[in-house]
C-alpha positions in Angstrom: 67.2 166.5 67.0 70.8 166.0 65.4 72.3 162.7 64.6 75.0 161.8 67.5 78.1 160.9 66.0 81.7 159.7 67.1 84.4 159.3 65.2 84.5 155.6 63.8 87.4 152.8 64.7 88.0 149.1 64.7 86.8 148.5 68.0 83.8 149.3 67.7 80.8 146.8 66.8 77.5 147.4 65.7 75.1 147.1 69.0 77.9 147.8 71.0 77.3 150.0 74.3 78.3 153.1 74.3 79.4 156.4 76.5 79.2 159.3 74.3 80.3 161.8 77.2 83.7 160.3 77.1 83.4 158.5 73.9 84.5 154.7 75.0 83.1 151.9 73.8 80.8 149.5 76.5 79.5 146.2 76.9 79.3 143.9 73.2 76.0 143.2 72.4 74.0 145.5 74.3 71.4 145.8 71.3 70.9 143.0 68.9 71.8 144.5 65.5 71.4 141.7 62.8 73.9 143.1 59.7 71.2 141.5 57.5 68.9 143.8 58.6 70.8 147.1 58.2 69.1 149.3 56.1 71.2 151.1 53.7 70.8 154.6 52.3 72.2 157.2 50.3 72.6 160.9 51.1 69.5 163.0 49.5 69.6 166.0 47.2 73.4 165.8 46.7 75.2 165.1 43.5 78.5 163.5 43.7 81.1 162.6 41.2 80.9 159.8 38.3 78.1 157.9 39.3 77.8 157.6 43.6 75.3 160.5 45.0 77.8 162.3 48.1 76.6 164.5 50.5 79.3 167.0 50.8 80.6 169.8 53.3 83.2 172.7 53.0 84.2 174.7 55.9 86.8 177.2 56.2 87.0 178.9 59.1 89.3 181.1 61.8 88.8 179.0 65.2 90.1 181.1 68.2 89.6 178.0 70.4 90.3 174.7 70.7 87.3 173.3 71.5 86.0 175.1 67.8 88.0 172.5 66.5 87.1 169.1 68.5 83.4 170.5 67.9 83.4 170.0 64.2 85.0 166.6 64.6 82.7 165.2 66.6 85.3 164.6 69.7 84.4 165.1 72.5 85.9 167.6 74.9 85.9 165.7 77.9 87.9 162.7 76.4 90.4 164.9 75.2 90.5 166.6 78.9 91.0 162.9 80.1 93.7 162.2 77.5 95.5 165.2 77.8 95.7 165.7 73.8 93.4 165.6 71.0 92.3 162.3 70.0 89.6 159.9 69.4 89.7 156.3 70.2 93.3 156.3 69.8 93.5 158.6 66.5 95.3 161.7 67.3 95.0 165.0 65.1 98.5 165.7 66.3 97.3 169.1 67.2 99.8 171.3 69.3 97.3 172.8 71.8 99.6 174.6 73.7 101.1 176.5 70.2 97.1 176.1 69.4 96.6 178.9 71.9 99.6 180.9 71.7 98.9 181.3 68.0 97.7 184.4 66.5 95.2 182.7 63.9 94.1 179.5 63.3 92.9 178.1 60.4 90.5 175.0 60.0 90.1 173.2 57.1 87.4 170.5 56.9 85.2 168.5 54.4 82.9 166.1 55.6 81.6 163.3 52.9 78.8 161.3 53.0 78.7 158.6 50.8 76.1 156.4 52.5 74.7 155.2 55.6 73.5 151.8 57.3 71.0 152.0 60.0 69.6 149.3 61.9 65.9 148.7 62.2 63.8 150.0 64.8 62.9 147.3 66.3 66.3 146.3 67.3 66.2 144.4 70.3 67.4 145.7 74.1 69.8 142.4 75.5 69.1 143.2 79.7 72.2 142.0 81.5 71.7 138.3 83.4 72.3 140.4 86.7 69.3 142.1 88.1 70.2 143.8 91.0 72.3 146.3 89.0 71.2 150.3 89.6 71.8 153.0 87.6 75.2 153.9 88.3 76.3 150.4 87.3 74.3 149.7 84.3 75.8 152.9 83.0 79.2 151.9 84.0 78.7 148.4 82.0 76.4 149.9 79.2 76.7 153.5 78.5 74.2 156.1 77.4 74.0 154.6 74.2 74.5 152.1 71.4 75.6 152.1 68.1 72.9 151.7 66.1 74.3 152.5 62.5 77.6 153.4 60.6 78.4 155.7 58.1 80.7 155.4 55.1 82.4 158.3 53.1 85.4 160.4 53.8 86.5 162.9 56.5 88.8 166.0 56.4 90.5 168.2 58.6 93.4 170.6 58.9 94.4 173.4 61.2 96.9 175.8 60.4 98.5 177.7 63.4 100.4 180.7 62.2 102.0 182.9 64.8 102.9 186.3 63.1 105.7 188.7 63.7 104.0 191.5 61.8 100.4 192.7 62.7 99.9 193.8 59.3 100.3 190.8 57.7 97.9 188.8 60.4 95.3 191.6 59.2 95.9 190.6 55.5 95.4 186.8 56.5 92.0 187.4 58.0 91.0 190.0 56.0 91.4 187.5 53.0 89.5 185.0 54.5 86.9 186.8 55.7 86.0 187.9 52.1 85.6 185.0 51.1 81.6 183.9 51.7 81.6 181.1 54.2 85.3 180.4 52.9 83.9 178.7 49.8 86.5 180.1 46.8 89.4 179.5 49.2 89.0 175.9 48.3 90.1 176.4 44.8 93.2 178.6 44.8 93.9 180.6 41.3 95.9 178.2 39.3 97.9 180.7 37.8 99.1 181.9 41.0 99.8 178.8 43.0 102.0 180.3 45.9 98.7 182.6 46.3 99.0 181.6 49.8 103.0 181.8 50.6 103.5 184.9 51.8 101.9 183.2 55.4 105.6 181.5 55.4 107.4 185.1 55.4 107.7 186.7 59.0 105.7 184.4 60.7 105.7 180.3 62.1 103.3 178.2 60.8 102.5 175.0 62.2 99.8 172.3 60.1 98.5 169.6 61.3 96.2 167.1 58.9 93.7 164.2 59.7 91.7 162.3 57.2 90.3 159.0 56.5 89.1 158.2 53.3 90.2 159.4 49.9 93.3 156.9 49.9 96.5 158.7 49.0 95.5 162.9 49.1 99.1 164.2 48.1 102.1 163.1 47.0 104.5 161.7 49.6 107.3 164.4 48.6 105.0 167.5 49.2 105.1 169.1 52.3 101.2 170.5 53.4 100.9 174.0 53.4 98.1 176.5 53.0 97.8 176.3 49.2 98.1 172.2 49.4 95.8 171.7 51.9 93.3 173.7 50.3 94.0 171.9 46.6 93.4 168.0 48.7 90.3 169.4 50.3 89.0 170.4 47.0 89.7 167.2 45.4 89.0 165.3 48.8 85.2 164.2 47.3 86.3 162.8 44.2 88.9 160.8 45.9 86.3 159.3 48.3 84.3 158.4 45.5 86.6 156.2 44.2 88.0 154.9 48.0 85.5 155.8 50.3 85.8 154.2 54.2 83.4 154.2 57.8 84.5 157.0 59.2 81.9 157.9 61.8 79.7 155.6 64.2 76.0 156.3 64.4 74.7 156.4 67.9 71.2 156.0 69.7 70.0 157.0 72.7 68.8 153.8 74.9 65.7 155.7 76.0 64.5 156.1 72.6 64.4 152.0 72.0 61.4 150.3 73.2 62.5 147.2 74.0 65.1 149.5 76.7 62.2 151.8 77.7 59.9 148.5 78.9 62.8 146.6 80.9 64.1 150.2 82.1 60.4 150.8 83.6 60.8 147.2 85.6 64.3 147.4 86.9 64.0 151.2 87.7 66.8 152.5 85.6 67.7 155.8 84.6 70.4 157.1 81.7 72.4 160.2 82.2 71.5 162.8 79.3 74.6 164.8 78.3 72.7 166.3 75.1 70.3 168.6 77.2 70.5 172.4 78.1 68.7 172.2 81.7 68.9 171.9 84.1 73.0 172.0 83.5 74.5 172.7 80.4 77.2 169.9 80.5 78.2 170.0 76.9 79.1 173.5 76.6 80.7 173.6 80.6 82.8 170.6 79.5 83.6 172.8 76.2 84.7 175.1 78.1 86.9 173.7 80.5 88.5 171.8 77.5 90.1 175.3 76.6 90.9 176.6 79.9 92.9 173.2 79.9 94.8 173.8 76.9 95.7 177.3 77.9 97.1 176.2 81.2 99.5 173.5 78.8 100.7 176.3 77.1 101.2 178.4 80.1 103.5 175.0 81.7 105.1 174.7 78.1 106.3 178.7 78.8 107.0 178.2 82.7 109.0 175.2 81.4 111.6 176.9 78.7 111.7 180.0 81.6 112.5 176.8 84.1 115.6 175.3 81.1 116.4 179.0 79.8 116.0 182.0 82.5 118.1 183.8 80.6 116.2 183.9 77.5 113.7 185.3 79.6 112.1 188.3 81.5 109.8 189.6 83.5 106.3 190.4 82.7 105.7 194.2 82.6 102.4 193.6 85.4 102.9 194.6 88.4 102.2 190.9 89.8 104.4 189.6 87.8 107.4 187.2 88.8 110.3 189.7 89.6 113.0 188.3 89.5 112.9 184.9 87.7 113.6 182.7 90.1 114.1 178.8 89.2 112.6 178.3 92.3 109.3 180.1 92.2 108.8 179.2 88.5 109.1 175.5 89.5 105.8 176.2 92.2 104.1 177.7 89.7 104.1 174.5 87.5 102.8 173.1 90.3 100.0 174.7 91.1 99.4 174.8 87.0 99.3 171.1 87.1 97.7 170.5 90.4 94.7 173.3 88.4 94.8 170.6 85.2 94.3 167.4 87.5 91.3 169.6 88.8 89.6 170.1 85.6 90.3 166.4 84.5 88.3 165.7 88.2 85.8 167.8 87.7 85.0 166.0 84.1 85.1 162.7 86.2 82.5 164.1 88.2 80.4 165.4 85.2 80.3 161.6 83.8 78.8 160.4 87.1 76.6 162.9 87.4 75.5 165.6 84.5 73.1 167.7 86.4 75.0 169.9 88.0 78.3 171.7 87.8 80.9 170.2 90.4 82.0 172.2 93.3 85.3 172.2 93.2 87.3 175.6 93.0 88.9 176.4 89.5 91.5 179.4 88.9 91.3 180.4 85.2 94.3 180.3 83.2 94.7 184.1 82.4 95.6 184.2 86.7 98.6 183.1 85.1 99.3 184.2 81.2 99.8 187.9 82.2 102.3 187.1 84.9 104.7 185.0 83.2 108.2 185.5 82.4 108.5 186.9 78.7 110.8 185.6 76.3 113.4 187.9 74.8 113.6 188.3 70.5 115.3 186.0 68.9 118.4 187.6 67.6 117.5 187.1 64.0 114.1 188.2 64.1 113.2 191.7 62.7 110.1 193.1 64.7 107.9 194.8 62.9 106.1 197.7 63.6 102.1 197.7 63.8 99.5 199.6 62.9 97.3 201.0 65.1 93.7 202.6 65.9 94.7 205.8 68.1 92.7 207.6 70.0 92.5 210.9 68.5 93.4 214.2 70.7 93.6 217.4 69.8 95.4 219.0 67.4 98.9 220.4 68.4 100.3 223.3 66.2 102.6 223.9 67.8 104.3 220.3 66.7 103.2 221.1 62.7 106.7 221.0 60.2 108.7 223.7 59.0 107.9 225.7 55.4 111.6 226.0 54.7 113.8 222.8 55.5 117.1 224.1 56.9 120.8 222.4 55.3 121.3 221.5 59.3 119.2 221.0 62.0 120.8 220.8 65.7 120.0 218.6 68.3 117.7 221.0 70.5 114.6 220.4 70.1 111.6 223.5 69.2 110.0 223.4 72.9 105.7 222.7 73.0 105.1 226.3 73.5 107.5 227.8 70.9 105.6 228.2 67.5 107.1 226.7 64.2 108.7 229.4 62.1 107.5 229.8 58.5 108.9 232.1 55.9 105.3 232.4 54.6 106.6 231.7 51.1 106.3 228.2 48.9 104.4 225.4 50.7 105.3 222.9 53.1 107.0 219.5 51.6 105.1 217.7 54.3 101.5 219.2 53.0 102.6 218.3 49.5 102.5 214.5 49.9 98.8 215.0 51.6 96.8 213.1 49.2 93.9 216.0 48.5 91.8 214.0 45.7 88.2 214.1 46.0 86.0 216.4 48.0 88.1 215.6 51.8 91.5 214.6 52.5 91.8 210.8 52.9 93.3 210.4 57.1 95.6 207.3 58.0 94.1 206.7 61.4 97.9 205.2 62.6 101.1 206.6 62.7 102.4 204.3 65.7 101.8 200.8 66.5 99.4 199.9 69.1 102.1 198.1 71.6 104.1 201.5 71.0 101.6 203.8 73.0 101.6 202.6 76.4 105.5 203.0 76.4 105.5 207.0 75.3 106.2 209.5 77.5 103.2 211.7 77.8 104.9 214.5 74.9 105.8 211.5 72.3 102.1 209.8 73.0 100.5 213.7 72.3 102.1 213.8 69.3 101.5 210.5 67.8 97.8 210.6 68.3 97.1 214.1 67.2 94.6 214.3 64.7 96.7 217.0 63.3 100.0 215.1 62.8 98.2 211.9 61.7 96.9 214.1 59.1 100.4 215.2 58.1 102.6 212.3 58.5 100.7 209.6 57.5 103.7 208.7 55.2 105.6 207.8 58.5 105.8 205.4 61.3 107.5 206.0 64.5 108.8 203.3 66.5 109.4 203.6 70.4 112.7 203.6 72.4 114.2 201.0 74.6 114.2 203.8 77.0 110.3 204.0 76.9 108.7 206.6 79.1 111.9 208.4 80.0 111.7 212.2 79.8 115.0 213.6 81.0 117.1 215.4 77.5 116.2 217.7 75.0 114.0 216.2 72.6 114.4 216.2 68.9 111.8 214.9 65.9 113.2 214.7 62.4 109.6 214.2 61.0 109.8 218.3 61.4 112.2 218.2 58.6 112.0 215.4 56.5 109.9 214.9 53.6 108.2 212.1 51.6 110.5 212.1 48.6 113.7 212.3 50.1 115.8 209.6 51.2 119.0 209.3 53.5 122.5 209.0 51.5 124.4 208.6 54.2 124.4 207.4 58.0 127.2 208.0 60.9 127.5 207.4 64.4 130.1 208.5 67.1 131.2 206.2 69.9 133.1 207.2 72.7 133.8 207.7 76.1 132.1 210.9 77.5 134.4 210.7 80.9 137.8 212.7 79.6 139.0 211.6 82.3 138.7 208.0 82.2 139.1 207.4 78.3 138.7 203.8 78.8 134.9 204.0 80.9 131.9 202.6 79.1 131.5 204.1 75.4 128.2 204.9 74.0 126.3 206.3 71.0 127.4 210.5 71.3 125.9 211.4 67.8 124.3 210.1 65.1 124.1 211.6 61.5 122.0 211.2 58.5 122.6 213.5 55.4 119.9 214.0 53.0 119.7 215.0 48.8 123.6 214.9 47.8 124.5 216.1 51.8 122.7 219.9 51.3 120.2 218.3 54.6 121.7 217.5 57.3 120.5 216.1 60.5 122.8 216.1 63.2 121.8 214.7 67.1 124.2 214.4 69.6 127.8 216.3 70.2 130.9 215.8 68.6 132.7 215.4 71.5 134.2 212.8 74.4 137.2 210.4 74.9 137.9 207.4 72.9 136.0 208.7 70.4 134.9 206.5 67.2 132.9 207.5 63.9 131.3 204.7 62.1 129.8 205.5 58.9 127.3 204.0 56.4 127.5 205.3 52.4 124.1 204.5 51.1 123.4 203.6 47.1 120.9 205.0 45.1 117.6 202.9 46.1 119.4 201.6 49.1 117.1 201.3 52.2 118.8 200.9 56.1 116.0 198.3 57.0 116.6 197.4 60.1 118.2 198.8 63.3 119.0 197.1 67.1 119.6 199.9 69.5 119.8 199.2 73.3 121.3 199.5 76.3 122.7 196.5 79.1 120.7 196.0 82.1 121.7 196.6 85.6 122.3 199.2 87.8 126.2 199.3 86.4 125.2 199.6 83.2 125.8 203.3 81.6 123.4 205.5 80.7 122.9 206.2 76.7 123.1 203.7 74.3 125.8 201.0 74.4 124.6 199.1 70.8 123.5 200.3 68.1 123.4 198.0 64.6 121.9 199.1 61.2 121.5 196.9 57.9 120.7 197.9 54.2 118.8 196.4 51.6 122.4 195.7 50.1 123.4 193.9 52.7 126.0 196.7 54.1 125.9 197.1 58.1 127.8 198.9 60.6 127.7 198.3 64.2 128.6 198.9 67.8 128.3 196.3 70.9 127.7 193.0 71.5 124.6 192.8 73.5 123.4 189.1 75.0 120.0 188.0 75.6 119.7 189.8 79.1 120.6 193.1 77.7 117.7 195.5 76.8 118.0 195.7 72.9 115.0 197.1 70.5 114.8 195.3 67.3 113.5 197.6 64.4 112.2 196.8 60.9 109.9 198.8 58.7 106.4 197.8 58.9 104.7 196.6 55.8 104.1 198.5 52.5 106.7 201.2 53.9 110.6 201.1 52.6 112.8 202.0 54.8 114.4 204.3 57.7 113.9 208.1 57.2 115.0 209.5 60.5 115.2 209.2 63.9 113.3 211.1 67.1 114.5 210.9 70.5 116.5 213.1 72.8 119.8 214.0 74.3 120.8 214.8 77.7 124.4 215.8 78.7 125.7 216.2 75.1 125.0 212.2 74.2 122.2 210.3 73.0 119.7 208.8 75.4 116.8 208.3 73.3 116.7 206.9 70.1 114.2 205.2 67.9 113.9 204.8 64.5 111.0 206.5 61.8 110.1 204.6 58.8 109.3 206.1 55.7 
């Protein structure tokens, strides 16, 4: 059976009583513990540094819940239900569950050191209470479960790094690293010639770290802030610094049923302990686990229902059809409620457990997800670029009908080849397309994505053909297409300028037309008419849109040699007034050159586009146009 632990503070006193379901100390003197008597011994079979023998353990690990985290440290769940945070006799982690759960990894770093351990005999002496008409709900209320029948002494670690990424790609890259590593071992000693191994997790993404310890004295200097790299440099150094400052860091507790003296006076006074350590008949443990991260999801459901509450117009509606349409202050504010009045619930039900461990309470529970789906979603920040993702399609069939052109024309129109009309080939030279296909070895090598998974659901049923045809994936995997604000809308003429682009050529210059299509009312809402890119010293040309309309406006872009447009808003305003087409557009370089059109605010409907990793820049556009302006337009990255 495993040694039960809990984390080790000043109040507590060898033969103290002891709960270890919710982790308080009981009664003084329960057991009588003479400190003359303590045996002391070191760990076995471990080699420390210098001289001391350590008993040392690494862990690096991805934890995709909470209570992954209290479990290696010994907390228990249901005294961090009952506290509301994650602590332990009063010494928090300062763990953020609620960004905890919203994260999209989380990284734990621990090392647990043993240096040596004091255990009391075992014939340690039961002290009955003066009081003998006490039952078993009372004794445990004054005495506990158990006692604390030892202490240990050495050095404890943690960290957890919560890093919320804006690009899939690089979350993939994260746990793909870490993964390779076997049980995380060489992640505790970073490369020292590369000692920013770990920085990139800073780019694109928020990280938060939060680190506990006790032992080890002073880990890192008081002018270093923690990061990834850091943390994993004091946890590789943590057992040497124990060595040299080592401190209790963990109480050694004994069940009272397994003391004699207990089991003798027990037998008389018809006593019986609660057991929280056993599967049957009721798992307690694991059900208390488990409602200790249902609780931390519904905190960070309340933190989101709580900036909706101070910001609504930061915020939107979920895209579920249950979702809460419109915001309403009102109806957000009764959700809290009933998110709180679920929390008090599980905090009652944990009540319940301590009483009685044998069964699971009855009371009704509504899982967190009843909520996470529904509520409002935030909108971009205005400085964020997001990225495209990459994807694992579901193949479909082949279209050739959607296969590029042998000849590249100097200018391509806005209307689009139709599904059923055939691609015209001169039969001569080969296609630039098939060119870049990478043909080494006995098969071609496929990139199974040429749109990010998010992307799909919001094609129309011709864009979501495309993108998952074995086919094009075959012959555009130098490509990514993005998805416009517009979504699922069908209506225009459709245009692709995949069909004519090819891997090695890049656009030189971009230009837009803004204008009024009323000639009539010159001064009505302006939108995006035409846009046009111009390829290989302007002999390509591709041209959406007409040049035509009232007001009319041409913005235009001159690109340098090796300058990249790398990143795009395009949107449209919400509302039933708003006009139809594109009202803002705004594109950037890699020079720092950008041209744009509208002021959009947080409410408005606004796509922000940036090139997904390992890709350079824009290289066209598909989209459509309907009534001789653009309606449809989203960016493909090269």
């Amino acid at each position: 059976m495993a040694v039960l632990l809990a984390p080790y503070s000043r109040t507590i006193r060898l033969g103290q009583g002891f709960n270890s379901y919710l982790q308080i100390p009981c009664m003084d003197g329960a057991v009588d513990i003479s400190t003359s008597r303590l045996k002391k011994a070191a760990p076995t079979n471990a080699a420390g540094p210098g001289n001391s023998s350590q008993a040392v353990t690494y862990s690096t690990r991805i934890a995709d819940k909470i209570s992954d985290v209290v479990r290696g440290m010994n907390i228990s769940p249901a005294s961090c239900i009952k506290s509301g945070t994650v602590e332990s006799l009063g010494n928090s982690l300062v763990v953020d569950e609620a960004r905890f759960a919203t994260s999209d990894i989380n990284i734990v770093v621990s090392v647990r050191v043993i240096n040596h351990m004091s255990t009391s005999s075992s014939d340690a002496k039961f002290m009955p209470p003066l009081a003998g008409d006490l039952d078993s709900k009372r004794f445990f209320e004054m005495y506990g479960d158990c006692y604390v029948s030892g202490l240990i002494t050495g050095g404890d670690l943690h960290g957890v790094v919560s890093i919320k990424a804006l690009d899939a790609v690089r979350k993939d890259q994260i746990v793909s690293m870490l993964e390779t590593q076997p049980n995380g071992n060489s992640l505790m000693t970073p490369d020292e010639e590369e000692p920013n191994e770990y920085s990139f997790l800073a780019r694109g993404s928020e990280t938060n770290i939060a680190v506990h310890w006790s032992g080890g004295g002073k880990i890192k200097l008081d002018t270093e802030q923690w990061t990834l790299s850091s943390l994993l440099e004091a946890a590789a150094a943590f057992p040497t610094r124990v060595a040299e400052c080592p401190q209790r860091t963990w109480a050694i507790l004994t069940r009272y049923d397994s003391n004699k003296s207990f089991v003798e006076w027990a037998a008389k006074a018809n006593i019986q302990v609660p057991r929280f350590d056993v599967m049957q008949p009721f798992p307690v443990m694991q059900y208390t686990y488990d409602l200790l991260d249902d609780y931390v999801r519904h905190k960070a459901n309340l933190r989101r229902l709580q900036a909706a509450v101070a910001n609504p117009d930061d915020y939107e509606p979920s895209i579920t059809e249950d979702s809460f349409h419109p915001i309403d202050v009102k109806a957000l504010l009764e959700q809290q409620t009933l998110i709180k009045e679920q929390m008090l619930r599980i905090s009652s039900v944990v009540t319940e457990l301590n009483l009685d461990p044998t069964h699971a309470p009855e009371t009704e529970l509504k899982p967190p997800e009843s909520w996470t789906t529904r509520l409002p979603v935030s909108f971009p920040p205005a400085d964020i670029c997001v990225l495209d993702r990459p994807w694992e399609p579901r193949l479909g069939s082949p279209l050739s009908s959607l296969s590029p052109e042998d000849d590249v024309p100097s200018e391509v129109s806005s209307a689009p080849r139709s599904d059923d009309e055939p691609a015209e080939s001169s039969g001569e030279g080969e296609s630039a397309t098939e060119m870049d296909v990478d043909t080494e070895g006995t098969e071609e090598q496929i990139v199974p994505h040429i749109c990010a998974s998010e992307y799909i659901a919001r094609l129309n049923d011709s864009e979501k053909a495309f993108v998952t045809s074995a086919e094009n994936i075959r012959l555009y995997k130098h490509l990514r297409f993005a998805v416009a604000v517009n979504g699922r809308d069908t209506e225009g003429e459709a245009f692709n300028d995949a069909f004519c682009t090819t891997a090695t050529i890049w656009p030189e210059s971009l230009e837009i037309l803004i204008g009024s299509t009323d000639e009539d009312f010159p001064r009505g809402p302006r939108r995006v008419l035409r846009v046009v890119l111009k390829y290989a010293k302007q002999s390509v040309i591709l041209c959406h849109g007409e040049n035509r309309g009232a007001s009319r406006e041409t913005l235009t872009m001159e690109l340098a040699p090796g300058e990249m447009i790398r990143r795009l808003h395009i949107g449209k305003a919400r509302g039933i007034f708003s006009a139809r087409g594109l009202e803002f557009f705004e594109a950037s370089t890699t020079h720092g050159k950008v041209i744009s059109f509208g002021h959009p605010t947080r409410r408005d409907r606004v796509e922000y586009y940036g090139p997904p990793e390992g890709f350079a820049g824009l290289k066209g556009f598909w989209g459509a146009v309907d009534d001789g302006m653009l309606c449809k337009l989203a960016p493909i990255w090269g």
